[in-house]
Every structure is written in structure tokens, then in C-alpha cells.
PyMOL commands that place a pseudoatom at each C-alpha (Angstrom):
pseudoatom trace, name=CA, resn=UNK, resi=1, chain=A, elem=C, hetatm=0, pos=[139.541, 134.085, 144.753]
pseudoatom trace, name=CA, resn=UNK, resi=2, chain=A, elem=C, hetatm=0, pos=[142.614, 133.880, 142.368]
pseudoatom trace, name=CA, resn=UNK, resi=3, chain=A, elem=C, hetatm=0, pos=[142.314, 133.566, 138.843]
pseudoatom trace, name=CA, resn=UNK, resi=4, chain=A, elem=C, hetatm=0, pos=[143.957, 130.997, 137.613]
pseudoatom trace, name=CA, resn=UNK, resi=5, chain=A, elem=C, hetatm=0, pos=[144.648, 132.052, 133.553]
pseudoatom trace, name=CA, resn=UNK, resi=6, chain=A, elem=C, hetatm=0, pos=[144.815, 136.436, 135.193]
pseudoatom trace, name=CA, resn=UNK, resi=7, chain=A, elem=C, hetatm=0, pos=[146.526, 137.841, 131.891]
pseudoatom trace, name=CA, resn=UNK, resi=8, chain=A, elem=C, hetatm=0, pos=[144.058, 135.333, 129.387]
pseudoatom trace, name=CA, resn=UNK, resi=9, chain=A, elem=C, hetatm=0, pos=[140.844, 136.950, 131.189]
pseudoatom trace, name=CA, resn=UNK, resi=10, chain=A, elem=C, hetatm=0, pos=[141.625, 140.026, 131.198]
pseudoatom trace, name=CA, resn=UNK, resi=11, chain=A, elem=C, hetatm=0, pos=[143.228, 139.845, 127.510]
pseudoatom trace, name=CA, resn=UNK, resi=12, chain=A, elem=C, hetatm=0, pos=[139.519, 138.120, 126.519]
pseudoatom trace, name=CA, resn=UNK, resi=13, chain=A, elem=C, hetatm=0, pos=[137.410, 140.751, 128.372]
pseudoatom trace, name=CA, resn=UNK, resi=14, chain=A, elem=C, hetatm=0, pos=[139.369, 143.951, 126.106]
pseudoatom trace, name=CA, resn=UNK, resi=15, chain=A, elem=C, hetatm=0, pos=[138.523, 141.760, 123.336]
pseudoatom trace, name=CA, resn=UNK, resi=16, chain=A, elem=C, hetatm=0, pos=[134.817, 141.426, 123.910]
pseudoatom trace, name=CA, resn=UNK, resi=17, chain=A, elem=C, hetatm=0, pos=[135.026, 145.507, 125.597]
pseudoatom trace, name=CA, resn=UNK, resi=18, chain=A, elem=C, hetatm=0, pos=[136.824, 146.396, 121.767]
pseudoatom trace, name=CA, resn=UNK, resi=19, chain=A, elem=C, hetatm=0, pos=[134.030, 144.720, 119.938]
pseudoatom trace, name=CA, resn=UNK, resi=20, chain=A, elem=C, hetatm=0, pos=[131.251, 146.135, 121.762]
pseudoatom trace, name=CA, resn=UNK, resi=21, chain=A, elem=C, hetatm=0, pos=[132.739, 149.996, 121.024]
pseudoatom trace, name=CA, resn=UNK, resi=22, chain=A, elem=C, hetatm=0, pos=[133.797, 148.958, 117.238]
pseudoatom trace, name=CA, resn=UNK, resi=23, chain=A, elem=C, hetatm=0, pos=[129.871, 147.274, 116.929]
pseudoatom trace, name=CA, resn=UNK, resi=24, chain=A, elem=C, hetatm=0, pos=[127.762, 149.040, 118.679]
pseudoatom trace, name=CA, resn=UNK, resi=25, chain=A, elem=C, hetatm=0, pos=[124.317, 147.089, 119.541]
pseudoatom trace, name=CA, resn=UNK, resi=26, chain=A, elem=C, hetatm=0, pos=[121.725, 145.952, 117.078]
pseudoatom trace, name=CA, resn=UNK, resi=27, chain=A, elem=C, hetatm=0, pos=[123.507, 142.859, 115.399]
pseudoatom trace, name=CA, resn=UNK, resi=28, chain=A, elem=C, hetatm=0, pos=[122.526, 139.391, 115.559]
pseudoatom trace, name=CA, resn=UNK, resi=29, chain=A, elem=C, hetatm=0, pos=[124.617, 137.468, 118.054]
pseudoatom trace, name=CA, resn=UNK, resi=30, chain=A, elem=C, hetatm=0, pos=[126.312, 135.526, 115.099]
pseudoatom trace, name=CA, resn=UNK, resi=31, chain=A, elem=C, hetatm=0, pos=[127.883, 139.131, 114.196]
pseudoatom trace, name=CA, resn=UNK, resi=32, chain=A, elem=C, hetatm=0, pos=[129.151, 139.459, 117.442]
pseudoatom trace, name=CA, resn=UNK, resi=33, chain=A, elem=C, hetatm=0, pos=[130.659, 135.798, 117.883]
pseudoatom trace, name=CA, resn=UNK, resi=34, chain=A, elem=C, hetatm=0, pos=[132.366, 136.017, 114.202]
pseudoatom trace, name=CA, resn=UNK, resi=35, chain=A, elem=C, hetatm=0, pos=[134.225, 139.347, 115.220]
pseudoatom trace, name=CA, resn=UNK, resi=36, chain=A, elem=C, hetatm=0, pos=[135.154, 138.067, 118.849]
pseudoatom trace, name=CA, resn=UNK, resi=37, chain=A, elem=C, hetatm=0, pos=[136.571, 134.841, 117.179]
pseudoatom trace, name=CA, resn=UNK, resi=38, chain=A, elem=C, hetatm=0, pos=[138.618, 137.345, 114.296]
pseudoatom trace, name=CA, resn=UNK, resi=39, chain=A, elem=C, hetatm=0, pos=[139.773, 140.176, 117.465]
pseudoatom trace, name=CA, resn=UNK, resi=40, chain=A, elem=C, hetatm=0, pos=[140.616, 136.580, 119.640]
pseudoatom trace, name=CA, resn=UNK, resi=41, chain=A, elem=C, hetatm=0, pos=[142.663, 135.399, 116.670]
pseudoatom trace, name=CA, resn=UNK, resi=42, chain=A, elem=C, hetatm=0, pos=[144.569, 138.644, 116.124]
pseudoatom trace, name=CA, resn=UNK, resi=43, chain=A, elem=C, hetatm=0, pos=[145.627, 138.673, 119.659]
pseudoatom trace, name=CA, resn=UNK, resi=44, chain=A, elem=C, hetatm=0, pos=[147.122, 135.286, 119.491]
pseudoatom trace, name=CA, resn=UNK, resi=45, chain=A, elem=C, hetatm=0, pos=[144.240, 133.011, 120.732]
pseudoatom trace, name=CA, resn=UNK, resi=46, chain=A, elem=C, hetatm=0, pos=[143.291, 129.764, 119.094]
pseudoatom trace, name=CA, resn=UNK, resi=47, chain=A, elem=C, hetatm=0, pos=[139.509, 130.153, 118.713]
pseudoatom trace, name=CA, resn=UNK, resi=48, chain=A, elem=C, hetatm=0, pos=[136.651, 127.295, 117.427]
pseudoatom trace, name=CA, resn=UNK, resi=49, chain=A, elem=C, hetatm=0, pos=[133.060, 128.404, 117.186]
pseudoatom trace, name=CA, resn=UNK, resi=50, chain=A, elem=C, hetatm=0, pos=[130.452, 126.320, 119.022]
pseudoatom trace, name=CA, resn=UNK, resi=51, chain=A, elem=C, hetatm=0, pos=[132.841, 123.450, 120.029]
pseudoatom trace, name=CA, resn=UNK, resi=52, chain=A, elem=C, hetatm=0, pos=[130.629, 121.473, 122.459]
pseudoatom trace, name=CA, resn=UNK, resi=53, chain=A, elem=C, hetatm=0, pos=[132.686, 121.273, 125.766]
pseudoatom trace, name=CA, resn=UNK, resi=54, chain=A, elem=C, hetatm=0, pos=[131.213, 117.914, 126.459]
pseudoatom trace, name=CA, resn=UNK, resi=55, chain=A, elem=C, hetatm=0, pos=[128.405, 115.547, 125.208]
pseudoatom trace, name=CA, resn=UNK, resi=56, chain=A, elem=C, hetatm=0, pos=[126.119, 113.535, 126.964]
pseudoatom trace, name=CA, resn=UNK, resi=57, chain=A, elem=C, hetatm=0, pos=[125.612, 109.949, 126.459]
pseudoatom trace, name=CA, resn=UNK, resi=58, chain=A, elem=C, hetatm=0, pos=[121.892, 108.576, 125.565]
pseudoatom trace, name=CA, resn=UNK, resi=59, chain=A, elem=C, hetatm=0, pos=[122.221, 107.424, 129.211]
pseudoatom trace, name=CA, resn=UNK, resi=60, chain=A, elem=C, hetatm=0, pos=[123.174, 110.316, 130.972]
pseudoatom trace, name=CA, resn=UNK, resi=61, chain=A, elem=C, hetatm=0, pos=[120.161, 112.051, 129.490]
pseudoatom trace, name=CA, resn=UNK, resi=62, chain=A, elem=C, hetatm=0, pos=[117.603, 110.304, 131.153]
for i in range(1, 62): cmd.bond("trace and resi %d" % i, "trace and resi %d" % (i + 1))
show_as sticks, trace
zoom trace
């Protein structure tokens, strides 16, 4: 299978790779999604935290 977006992936998986070595474990995940969005940022992404994708109607729920 071909990735569509190659050089995005792979520039989104360093990111995530940096954070991990600059963090180590033992943060809340909050830590970890505020420096991901800051290292995205600084290599050019636009980043929003917990934009919902989609949203279901009151219909589609049921």
C-alpha cells in the first residue's frame, strides 16, 4: 500500500519519536499532546487540539 501524504507521515512520526526521547514516560497524556502540537508547529504544521473530525446528528445516534 502507498501512502498517500509519504513525507507528512514520516515528518509526524520524528515528531512524536522526538517527544518521546525529550519526555520520557510518566506524564499525563495532556503533556504529551501540548508538546506534539508545539514540535508539529515548529516543523511547519498547522495543528488544533481535539478538533472533532465529524459529529453525529441526534439521529444518527440511535
Amino acid at each position: 500500500m502507498e501512502l498517500i501524504y509519504k513525507q507528512e507521515f514520516y515528518d509526524i512520526k520524528s515528531a512524536c519519536i522526538a517527544i518521546k526521547i525529550e519526555l520520557g514516560l510518566g506524564f499525563l497524556e495532556k503533556v504529551y499532546e501540548n508538546a506534539l502540537k508545539i514540535e508539529l508547529e515548529d516543523r511547519g504544521f498547522i495543528v488544533k487540539q481535539q478538533f472533532p473530525i465529524f459529529e453525529l446528528s441526534e439521529s444518527d445516534r440511535d
